[in-house]
N, C-alpha and C positions, 0 to 999 in steps of 0.2 A: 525865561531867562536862561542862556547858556551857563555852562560851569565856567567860561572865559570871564563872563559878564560879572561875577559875584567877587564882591573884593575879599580882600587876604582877610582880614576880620573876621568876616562869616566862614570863610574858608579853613580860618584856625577853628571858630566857634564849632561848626560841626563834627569834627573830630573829637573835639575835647566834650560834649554832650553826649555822643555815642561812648564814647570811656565810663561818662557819670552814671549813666545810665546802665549801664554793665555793670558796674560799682555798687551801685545802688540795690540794683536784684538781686546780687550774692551776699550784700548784707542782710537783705530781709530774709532771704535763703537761710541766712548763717543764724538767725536769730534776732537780729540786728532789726526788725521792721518799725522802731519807732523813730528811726533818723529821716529827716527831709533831707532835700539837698540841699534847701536854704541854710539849713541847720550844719550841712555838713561842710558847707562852704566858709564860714564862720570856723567851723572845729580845727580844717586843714589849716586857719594861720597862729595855730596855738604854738607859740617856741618851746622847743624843747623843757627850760624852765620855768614855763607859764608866761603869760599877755596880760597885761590891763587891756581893759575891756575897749579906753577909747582909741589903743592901737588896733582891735583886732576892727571895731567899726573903719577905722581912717582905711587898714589894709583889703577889708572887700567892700569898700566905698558904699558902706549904708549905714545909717544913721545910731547914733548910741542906742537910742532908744531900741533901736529895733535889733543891734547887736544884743542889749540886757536883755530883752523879752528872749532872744534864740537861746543865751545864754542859759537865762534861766532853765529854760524846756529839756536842754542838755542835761542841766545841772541834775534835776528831778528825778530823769531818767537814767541816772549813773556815769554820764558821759564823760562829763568834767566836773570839776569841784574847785569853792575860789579858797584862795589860803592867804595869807598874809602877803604883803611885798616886803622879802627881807634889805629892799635897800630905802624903804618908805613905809612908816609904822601905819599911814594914813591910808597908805593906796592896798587895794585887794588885785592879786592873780588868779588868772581864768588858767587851772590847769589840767590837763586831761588826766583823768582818773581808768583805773582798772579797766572798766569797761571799756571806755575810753580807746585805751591799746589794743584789748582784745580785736573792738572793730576795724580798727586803723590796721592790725594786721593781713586780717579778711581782705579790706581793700588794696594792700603793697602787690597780695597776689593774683587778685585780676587784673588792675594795672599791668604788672610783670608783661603778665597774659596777651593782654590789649595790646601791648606793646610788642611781643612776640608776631602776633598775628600782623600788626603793622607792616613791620620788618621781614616780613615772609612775604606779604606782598607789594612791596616797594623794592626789594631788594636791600641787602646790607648797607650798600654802596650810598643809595639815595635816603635808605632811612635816616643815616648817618650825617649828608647833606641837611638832612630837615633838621635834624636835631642842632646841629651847629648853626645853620640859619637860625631857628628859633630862639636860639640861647642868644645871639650878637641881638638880635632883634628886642631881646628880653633888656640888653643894656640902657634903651632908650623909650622900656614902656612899663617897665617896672621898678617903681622909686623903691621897694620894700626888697629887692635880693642882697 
């Protein structure tokens, strides 16, 4: 199959794999080697003030179940910690803990990186294109920005 042949999905898909996957190795590098990606996919939709758990399932479309079991693994492992919902005495937030940040900063700078190295070979110009394409794009395929 040519590269013409492959639609934009897999198109975006591969890019954003090779990132994870760079992502991934400086975390374990850094310390960081008990995070999956499954795990870490889940972590990146933590808001800033914490998530219930059945937003962070609905936001990377798997199941409660299997968001509370990653949760947990996180939780164990220092990642995140749940604490009260101060606008629901019932409901509990999944919020990222110390470690938590620690890793997520590891990660802001290979991204950087990733993104640098993009941009170096795309040119400024078309980087720039992609990113504005992707963002319009983002208006119509992601219910959660």
């Amino acid at each position: 199959m040519s590269e013409d042949e492959l639609n934009l999905g897999v198109l975006c898909f591969i890019p954003y794999r090779a990132m994870e996957t760079r992502v991934m190795e400086a975390l374990a590098e850094a310390g960081f080697d008990d995070i999956t990606p499954a795990q870490s996919r889940v972590f990146q939709r933590i808001g800033p003030h914490g998530t219930r758990v059945s937003e962070l399932a609905e936001q990377a479309r798997v199941s409660k179940q299997t968001t509370t079991f990653l949760v947990d693994q996180l939780e164990r492992a220092g990642y995140v910690e749940r604490v009260q919902d101060p606008t629901d005495a019932r409901a509990r937030l999944v919020r990222i803990a110390a470690r938590g940040h620690a890793a997520g900063a590891v990660a802001r700078v290979i991204e950087a990186e990733v993104e640098a190295e993009w941009t170096r070979h795309l040119g400024k110009r078309d980087a720039g294109h992609l990113r504005r394409a992707l963002t319009r794009l983002r208006e119509i395929t992601d219910p959660y920005r």
